[in-house]
N, CA, C and O atoms as a Tripos MOL2 file, in Angstrom:
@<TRIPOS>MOLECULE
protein
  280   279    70     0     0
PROTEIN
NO_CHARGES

@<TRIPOS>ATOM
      1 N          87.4920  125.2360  113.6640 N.3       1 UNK1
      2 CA         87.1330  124.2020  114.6100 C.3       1 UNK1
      3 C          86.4710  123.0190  113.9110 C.2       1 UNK1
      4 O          86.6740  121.8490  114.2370 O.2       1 UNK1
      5 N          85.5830  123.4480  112.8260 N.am      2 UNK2
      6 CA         84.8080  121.8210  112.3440 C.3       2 UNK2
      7 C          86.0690  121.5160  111.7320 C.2       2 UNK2
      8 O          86.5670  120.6340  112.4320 O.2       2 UNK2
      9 N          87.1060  121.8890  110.4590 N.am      3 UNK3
     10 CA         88.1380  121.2480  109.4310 C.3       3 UNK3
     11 C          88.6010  120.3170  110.7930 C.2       3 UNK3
     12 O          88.6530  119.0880  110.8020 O.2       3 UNK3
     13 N          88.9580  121.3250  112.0700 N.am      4 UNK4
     14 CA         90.0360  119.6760  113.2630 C.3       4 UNK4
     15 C          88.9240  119.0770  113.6960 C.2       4 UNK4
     16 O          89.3590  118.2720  114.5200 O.2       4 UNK4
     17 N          87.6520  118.9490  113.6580 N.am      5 UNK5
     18 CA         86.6760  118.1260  114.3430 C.3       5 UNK5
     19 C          86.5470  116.6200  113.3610 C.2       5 UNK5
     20 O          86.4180  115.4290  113.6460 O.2       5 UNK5
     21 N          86.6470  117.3110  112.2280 N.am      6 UNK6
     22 CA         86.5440  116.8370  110.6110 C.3       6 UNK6
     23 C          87.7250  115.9660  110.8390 C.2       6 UNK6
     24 O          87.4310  114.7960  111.0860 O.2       6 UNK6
     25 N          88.5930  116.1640  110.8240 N.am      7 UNK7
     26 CA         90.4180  115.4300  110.2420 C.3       7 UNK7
     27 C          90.2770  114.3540  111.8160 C.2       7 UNK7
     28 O          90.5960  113.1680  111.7290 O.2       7 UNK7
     29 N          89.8640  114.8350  112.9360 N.am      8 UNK8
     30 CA         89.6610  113.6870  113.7040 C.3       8 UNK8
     31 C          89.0700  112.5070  113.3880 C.2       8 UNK8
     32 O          89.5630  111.3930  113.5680 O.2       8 UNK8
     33 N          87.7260  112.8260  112.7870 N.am      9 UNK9
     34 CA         86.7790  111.5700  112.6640 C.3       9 UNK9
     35 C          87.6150  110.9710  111.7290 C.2       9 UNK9
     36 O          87.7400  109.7510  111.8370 O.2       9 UNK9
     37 N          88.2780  111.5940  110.7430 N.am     10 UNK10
     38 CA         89.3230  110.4380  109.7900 C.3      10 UNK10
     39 C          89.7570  109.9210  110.6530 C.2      10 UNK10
     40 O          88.8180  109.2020  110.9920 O.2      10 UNK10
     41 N          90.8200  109.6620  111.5570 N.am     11 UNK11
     42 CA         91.2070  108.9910  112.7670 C.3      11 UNK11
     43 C          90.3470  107.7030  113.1660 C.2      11 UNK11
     44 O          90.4250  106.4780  113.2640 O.2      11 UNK11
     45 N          89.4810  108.7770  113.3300 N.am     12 UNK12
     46 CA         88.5830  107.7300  114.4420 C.3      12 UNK12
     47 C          87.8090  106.2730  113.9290 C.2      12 UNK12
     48 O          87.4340  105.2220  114.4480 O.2      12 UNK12
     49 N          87.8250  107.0250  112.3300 N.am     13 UNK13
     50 CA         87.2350  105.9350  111.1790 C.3      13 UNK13
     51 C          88.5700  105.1320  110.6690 C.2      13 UNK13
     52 O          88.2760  104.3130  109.7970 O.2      13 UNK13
     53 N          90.2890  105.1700  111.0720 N.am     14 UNK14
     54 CA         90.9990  104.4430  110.3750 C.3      14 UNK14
     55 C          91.0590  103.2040  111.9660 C.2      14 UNK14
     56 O          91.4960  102.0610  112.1050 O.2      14 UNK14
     57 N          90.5330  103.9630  112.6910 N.am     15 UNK15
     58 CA         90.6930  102.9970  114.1270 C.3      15 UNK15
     59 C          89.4860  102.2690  114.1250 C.2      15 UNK15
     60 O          89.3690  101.1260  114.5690 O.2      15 UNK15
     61 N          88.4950  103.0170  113.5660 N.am     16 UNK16
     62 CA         87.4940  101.8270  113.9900 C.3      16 UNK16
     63 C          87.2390  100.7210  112.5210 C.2      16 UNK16
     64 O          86.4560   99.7720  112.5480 O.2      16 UNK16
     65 N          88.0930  101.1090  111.2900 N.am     17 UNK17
     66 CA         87.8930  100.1350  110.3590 C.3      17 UNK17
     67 C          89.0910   98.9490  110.7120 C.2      17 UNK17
     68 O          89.0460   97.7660  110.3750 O.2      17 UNK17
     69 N          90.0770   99.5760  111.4250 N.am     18 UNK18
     70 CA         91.1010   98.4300  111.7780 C.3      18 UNK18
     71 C          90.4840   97.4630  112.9740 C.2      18 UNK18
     72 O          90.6060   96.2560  112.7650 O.2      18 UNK18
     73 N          90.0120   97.7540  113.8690 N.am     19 UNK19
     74 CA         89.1900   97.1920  114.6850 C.3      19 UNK19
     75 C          87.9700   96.3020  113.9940 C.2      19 UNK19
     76 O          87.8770   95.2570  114.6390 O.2      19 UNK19
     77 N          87.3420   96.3270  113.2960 N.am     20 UNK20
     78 CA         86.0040   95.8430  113.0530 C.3      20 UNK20
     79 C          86.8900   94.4610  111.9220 C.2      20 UNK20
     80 O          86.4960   93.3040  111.7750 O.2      20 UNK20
     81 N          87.6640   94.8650  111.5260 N.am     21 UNK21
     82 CA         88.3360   93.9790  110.7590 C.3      21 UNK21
     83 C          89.3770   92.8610  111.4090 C.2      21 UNK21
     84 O          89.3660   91.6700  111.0970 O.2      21 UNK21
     85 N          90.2510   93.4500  112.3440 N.am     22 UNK22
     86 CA         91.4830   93.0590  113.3980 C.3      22 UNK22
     87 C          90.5360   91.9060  114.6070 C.2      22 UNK22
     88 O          90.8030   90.7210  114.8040 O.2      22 UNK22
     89 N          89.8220   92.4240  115.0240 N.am     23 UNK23
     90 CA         89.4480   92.1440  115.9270 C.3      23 UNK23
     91 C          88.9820   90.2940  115.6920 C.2      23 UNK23
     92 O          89.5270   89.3990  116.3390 O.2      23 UNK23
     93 N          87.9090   90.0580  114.6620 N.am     24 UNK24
     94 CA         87.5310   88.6430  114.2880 C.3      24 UNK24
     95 C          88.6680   87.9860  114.0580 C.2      24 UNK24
     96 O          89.0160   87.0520  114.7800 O.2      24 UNK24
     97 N          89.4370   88.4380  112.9310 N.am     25 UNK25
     98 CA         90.6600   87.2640  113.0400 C.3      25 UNK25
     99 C          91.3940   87.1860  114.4760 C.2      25 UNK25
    100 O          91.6910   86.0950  114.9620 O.2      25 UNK25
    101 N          91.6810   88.4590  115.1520 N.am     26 UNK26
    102 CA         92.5180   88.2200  116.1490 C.3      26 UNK26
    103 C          91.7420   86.7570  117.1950 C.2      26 UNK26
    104 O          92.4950   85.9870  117.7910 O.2      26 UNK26
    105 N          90.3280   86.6040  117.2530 N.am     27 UNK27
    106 CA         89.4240   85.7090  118.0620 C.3      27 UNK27
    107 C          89.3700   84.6740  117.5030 C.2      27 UNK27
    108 O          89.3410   83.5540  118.0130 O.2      27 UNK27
    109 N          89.3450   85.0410  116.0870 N.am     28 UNK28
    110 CA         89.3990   83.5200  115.8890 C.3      28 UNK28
    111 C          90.7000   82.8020  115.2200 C.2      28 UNK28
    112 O          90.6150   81.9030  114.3820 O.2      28 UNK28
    113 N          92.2040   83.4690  115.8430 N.am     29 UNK29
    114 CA         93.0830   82.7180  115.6770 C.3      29 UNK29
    115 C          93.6280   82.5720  114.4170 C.2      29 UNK29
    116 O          94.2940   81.5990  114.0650 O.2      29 UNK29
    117 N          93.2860   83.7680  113.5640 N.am     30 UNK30
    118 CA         94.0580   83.2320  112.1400 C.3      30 UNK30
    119 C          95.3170   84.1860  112.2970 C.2      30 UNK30
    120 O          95.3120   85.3680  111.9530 O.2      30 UNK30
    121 N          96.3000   83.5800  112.8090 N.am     31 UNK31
    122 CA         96.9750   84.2580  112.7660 C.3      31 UNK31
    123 C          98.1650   84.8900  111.4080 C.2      31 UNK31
    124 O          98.7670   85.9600  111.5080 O.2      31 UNK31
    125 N          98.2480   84.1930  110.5340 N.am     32 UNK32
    126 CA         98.5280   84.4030  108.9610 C.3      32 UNK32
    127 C          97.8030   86.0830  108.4840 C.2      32 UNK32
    128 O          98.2200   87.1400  108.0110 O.2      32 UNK32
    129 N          96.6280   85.5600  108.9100 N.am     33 UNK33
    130 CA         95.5300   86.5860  108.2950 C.3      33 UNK33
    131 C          95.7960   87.9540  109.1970 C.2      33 UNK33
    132 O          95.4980   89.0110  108.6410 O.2      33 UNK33
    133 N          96.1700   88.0000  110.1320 N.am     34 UNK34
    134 CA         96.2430   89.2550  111.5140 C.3      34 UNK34
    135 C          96.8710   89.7810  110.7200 C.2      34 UNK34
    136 O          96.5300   90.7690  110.0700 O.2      34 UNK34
    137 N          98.6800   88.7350  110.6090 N.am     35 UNK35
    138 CA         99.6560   89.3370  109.9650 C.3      35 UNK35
    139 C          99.4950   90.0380  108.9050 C.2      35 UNK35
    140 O         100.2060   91.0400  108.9730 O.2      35 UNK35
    141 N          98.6320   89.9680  107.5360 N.am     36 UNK36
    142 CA         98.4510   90.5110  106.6820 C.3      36 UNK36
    143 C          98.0490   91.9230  106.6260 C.2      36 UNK36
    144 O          98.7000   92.8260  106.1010 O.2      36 UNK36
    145 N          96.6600   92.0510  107.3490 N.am     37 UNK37
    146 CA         96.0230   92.9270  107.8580 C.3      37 UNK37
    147 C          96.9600   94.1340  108.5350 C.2      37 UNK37
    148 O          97.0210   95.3120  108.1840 O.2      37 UNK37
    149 N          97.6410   93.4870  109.5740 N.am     38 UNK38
    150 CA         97.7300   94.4970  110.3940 C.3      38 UNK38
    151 C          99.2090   94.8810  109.1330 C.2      38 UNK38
    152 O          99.8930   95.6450  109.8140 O.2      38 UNK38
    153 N          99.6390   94.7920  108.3320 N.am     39 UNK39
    154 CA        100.7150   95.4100  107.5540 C.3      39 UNK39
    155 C          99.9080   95.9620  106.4940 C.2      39 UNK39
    156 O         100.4580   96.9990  106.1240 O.2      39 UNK39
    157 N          98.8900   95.7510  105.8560 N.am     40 UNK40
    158 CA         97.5730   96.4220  105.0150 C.3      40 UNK40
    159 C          96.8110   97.4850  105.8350 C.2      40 UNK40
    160 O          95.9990   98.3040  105.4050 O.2      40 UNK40
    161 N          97.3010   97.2800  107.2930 N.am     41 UNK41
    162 CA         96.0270   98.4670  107.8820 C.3      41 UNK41
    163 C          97.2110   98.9360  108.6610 C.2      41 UNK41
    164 O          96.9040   99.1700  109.8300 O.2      41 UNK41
    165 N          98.5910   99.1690  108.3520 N.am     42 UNK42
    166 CA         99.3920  100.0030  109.0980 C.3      42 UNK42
    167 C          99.5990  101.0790  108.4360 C.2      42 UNK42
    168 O          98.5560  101.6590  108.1360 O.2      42 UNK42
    169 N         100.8240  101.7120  107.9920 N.am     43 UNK43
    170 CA        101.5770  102.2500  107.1970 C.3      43 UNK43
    171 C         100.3760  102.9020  106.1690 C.2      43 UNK43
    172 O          99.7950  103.9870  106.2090 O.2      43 UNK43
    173 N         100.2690  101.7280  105.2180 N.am     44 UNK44
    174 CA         99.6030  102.1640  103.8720 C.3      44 UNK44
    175 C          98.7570  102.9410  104.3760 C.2      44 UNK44
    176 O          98.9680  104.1300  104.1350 O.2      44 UNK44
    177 N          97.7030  102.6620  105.1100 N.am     45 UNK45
    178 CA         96.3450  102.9190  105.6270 C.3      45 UNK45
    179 C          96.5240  104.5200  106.3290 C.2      45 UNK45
    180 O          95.6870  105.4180  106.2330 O.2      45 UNK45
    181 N          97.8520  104.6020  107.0560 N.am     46 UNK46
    182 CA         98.0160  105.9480  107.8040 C.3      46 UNK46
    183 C          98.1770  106.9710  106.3720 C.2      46 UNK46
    184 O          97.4490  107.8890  105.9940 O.2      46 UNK46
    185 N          99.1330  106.5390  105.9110 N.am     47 UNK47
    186 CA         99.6770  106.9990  104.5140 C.3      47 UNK47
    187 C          98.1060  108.0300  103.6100 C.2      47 UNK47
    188 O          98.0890  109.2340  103.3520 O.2      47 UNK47
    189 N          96.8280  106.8310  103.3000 N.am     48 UNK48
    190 CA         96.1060  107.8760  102.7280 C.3      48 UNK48
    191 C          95.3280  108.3030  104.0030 C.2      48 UNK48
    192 O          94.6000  109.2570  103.7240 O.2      48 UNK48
    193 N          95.2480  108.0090  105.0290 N.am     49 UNK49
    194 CA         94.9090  108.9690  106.1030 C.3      49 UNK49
    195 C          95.0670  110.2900  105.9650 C.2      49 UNK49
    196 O          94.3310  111.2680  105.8360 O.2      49 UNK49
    197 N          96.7630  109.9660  106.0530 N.am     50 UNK50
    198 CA         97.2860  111.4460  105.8120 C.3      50 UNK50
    199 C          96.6430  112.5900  104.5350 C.2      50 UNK50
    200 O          96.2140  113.7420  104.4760 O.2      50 UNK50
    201 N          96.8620  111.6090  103.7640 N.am     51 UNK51
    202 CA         96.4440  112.4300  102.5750 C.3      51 UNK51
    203 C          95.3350  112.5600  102.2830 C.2      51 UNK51
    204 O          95.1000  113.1960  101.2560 O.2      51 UNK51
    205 N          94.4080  112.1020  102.9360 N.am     52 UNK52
    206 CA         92.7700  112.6100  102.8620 C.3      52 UNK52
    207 C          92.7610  114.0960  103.8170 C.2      52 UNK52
    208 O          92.3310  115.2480  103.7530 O.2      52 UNK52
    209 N          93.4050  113.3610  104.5630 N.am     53 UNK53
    210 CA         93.4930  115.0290  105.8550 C.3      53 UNK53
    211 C          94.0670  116.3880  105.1620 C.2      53 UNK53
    212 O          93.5760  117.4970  105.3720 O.2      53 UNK53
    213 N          95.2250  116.1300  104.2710 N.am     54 UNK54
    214 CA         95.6860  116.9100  104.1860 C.3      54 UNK54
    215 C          95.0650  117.8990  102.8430 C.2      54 UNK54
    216 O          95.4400  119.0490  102.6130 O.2      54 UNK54
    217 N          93.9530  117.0720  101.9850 N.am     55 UNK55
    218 CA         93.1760  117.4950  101.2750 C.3      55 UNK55
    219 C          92.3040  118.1440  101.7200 C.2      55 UNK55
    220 O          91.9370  119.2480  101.3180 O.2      55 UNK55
    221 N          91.8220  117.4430  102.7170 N.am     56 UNK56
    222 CA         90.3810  118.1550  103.4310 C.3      56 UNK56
    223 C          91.3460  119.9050  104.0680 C.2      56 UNK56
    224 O          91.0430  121.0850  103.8880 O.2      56 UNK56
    225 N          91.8720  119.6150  104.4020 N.am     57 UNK57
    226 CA         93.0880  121.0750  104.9130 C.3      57 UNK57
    227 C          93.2890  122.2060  103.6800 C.2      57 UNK57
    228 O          93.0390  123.4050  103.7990 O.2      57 UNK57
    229 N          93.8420  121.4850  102.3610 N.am     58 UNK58
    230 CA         93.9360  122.5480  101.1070 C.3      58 UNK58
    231 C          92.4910  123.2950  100.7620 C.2      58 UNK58
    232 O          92.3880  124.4330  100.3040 O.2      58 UNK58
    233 N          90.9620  122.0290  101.2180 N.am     59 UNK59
    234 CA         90.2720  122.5460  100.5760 C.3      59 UNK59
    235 C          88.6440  123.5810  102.0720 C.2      59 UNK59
    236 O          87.5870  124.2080  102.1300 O.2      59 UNK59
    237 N          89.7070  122.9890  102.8160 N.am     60 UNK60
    238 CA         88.7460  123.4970  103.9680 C.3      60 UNK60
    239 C          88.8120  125.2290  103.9790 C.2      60 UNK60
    240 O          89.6560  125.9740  103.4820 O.2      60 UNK60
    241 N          87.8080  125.4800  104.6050 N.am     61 UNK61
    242 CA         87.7190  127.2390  104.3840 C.3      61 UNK61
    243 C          87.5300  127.5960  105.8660 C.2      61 UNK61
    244 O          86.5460  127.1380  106.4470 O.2      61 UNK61
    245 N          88.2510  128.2450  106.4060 N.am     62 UNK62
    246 CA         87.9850  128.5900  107.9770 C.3      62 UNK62
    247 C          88.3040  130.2130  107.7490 C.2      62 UNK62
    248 O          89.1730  130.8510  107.1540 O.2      62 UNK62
    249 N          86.8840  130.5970  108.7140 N.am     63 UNK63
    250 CA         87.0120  132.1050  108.5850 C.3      63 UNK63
    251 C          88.2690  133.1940  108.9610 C.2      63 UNK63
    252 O          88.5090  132.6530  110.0400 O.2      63 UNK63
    253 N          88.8590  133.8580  108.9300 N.am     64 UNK64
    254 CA         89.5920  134.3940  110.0560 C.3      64 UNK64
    255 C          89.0220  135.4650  110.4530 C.2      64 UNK64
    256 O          88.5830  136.1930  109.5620 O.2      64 UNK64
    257 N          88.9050  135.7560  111.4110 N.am     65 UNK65
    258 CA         88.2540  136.3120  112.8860 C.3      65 UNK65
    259 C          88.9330  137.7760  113.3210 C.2      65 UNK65
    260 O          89.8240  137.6720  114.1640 O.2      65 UNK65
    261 N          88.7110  138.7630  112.9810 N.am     66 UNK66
    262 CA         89.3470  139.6430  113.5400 C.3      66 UNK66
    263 C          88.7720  139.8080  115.2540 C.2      66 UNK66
    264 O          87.9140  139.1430  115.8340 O.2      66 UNK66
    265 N          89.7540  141.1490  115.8490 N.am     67 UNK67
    266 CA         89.3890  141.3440  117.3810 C.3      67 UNK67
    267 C          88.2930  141.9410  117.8660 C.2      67 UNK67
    268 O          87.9050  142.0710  119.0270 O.2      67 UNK67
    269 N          87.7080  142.3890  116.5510 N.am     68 UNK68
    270 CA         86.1580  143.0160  117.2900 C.3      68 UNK68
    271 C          85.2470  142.0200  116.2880 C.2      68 UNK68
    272 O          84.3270  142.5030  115.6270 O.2      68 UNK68
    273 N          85.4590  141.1040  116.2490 N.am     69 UNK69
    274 CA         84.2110  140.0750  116.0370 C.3      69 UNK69
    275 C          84.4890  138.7090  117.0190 C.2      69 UNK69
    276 O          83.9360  137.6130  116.9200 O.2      69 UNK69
    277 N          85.4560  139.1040  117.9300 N.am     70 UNK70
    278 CA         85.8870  137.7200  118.7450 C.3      70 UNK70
    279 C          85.0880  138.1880  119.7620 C.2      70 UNK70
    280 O          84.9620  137.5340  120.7980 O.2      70 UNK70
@<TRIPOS>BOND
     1     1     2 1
     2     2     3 1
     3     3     4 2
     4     3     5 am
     5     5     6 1
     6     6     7 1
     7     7     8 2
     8     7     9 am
     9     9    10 1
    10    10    11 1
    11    11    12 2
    12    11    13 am
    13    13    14 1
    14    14    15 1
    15    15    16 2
    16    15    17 am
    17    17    18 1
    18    18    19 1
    19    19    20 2
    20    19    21 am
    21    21    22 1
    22    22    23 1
    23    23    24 2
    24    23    25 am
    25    25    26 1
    26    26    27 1
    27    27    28 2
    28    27    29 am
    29    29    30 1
    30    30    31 1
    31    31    32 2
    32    31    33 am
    33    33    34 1
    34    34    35 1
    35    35    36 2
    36    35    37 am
    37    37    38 1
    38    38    39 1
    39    39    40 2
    40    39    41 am
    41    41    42 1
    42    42    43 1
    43    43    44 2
    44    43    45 am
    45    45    46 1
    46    46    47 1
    47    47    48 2
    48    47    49 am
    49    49    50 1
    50    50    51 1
    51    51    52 2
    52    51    53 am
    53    53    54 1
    54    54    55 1
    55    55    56 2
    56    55    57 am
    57    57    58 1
    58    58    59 1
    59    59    60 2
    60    59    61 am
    61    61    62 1
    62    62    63 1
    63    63    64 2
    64    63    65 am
    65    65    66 1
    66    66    67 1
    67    67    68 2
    68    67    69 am
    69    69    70 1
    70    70    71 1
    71    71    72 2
    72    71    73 am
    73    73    74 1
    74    74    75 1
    75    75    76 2
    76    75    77 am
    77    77    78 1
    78    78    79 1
    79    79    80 2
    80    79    81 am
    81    81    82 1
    82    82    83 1
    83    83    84 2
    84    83    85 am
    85    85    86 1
    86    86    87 1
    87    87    88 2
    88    87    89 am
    89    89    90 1
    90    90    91 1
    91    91    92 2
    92    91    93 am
    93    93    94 1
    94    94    95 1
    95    95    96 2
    96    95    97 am
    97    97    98 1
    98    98    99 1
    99    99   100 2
   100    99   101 am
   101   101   102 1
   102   102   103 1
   103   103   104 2
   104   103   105 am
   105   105   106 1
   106   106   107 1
   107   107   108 2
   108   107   109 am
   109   109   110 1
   110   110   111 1
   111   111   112 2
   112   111   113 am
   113   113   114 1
   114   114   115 1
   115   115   116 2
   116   115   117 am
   117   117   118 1
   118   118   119 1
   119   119   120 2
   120   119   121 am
   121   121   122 1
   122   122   123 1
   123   123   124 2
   124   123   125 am
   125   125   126 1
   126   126   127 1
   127   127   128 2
   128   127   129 am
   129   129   130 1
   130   130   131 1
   131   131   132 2
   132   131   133 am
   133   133   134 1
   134   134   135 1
   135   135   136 2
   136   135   137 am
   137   137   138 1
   138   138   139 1
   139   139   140 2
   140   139   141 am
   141   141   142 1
   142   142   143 1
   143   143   144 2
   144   143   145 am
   145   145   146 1
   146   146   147 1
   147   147   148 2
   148   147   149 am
   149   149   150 1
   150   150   151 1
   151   151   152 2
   152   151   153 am
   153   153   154 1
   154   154   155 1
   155   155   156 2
   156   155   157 am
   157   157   158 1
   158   158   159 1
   159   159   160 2
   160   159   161 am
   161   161   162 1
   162   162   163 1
   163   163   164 2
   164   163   165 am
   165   165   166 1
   166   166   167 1
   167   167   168 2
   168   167   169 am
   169   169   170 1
   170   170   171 1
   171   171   172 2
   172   171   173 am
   173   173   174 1
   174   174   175 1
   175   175   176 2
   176   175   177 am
   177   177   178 1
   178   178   179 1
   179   179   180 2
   180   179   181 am
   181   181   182 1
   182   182   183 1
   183   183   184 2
   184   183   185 am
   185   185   186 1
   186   186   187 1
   187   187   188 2
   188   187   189 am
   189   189   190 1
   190   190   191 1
   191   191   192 2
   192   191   193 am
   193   193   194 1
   194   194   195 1
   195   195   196 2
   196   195   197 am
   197   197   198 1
   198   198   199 1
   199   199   200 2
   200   199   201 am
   201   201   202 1
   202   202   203 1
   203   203   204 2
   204   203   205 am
   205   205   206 1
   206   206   207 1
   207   207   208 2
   208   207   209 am
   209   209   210 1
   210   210   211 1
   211   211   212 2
   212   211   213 am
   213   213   214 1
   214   214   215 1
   215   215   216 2
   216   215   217 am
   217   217   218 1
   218   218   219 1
   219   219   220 2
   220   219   221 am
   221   221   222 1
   222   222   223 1
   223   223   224 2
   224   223   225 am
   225   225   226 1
   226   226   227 1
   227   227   228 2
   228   227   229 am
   229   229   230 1
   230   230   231 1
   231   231   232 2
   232   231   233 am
   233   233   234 1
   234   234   235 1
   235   235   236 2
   236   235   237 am
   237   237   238 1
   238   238   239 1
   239   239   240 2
   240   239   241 am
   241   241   242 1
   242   242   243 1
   243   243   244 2
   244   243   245 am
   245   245   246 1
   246   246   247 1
   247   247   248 2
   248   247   249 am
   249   249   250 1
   250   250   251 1
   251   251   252 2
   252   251   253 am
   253   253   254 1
   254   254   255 1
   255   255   256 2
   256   255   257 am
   257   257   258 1
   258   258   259 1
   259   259   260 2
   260   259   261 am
   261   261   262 1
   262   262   263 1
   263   263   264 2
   264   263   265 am
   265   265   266 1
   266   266   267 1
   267   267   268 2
   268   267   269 am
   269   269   270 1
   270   270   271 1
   271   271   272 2
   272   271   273 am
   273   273   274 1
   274   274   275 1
   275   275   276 2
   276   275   277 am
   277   277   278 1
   278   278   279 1
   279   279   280 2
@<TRIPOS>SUBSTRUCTURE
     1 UNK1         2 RESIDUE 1 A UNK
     2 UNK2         6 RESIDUE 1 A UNK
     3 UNK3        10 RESIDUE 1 A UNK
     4 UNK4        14 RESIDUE 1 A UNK
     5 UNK5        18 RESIDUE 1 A UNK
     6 UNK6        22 RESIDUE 1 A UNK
     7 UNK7        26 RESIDUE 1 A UNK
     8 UNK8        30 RESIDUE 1 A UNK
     9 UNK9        34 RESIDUE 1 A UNK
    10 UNK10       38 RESIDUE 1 A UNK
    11 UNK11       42 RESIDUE 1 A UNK
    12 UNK12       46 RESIDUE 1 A UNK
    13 UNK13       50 RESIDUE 1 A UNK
    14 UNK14       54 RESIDUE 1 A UNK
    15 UNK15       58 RESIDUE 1 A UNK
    16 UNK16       62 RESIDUE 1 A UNK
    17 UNK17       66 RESIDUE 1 A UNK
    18 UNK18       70 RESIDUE 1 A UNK
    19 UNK19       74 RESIDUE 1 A UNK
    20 UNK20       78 RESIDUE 1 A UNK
    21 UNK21       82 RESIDUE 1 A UNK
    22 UNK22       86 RESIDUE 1 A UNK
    23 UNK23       90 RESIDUE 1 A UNK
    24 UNK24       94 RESIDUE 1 A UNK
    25 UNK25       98 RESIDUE 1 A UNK
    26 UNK26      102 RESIDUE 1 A UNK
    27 UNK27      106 RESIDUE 1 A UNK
    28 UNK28      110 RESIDUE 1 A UNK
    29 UNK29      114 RESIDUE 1 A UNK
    30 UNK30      118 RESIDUE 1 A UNK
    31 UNK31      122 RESIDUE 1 A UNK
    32 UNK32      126 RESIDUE 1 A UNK
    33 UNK33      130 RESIDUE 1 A UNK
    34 UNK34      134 RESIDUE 1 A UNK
    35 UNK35      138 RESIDUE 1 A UNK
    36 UNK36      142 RESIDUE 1 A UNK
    37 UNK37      146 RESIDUE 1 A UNK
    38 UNK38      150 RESIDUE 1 A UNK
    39 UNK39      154 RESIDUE 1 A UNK
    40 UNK40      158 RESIDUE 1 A UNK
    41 UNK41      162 RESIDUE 1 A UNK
    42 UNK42      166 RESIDUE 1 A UNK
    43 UNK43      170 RESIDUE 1 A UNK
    44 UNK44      174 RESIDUE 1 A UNK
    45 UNK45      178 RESIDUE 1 A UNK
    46 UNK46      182 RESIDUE 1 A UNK
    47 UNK47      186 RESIDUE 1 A UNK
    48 UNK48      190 RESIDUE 1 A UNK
    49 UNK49      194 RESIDUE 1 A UNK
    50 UNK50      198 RESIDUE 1 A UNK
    51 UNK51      202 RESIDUE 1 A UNK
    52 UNK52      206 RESIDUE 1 A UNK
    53 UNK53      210 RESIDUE 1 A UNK
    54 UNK54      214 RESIDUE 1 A UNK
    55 UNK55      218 RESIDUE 1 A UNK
    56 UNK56      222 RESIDUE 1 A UNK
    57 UNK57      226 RESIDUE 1 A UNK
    58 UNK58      230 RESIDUE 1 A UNK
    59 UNK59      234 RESIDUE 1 A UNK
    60 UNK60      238 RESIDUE 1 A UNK
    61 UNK61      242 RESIDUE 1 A UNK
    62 UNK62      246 RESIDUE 1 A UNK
    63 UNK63      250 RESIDUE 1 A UNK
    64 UNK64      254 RESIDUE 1 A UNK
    65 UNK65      258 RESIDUE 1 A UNK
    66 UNK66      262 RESIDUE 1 A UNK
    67 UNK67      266 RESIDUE 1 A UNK
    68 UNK68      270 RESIDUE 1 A UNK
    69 UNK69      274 RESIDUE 1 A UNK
    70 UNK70      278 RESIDUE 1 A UNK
């Protein structure tokens, strides 16, 4: 349960760094600059998403649980 609580907040941190960044240019109209961004904070950005997650996964340790300790 924490490793998927864990691999969420990656999520939640690639949404809120695209936001904190997206958001000023989008207000103040640069639109050149959006364009950049939002192709620097698409793809690539999911890309080591992924691969942070999928590290945290090789190196995460989750117990397994038999039926008389559930």
């Amino acid at each position: 349960m924490r490793v998927c609580s864990r691999l969420t907040w990656v999520l939640v941190g690639l949404f809120a760094v695209r936001l904190v960044i997206m958001l000023p240019l989008y207000l103040a109209g640069e639109v050149a600059w959006l364009g950049i961004t939002k192709i620097a904070l698409g793809w690539p950005a999911y890309i080591v998403a992924i691969a942070i997650m999928g590290f945290m996964l090789s190196v995460g340790r989750t117990p397994v649980e038999g039926p008389e300790q559930a």
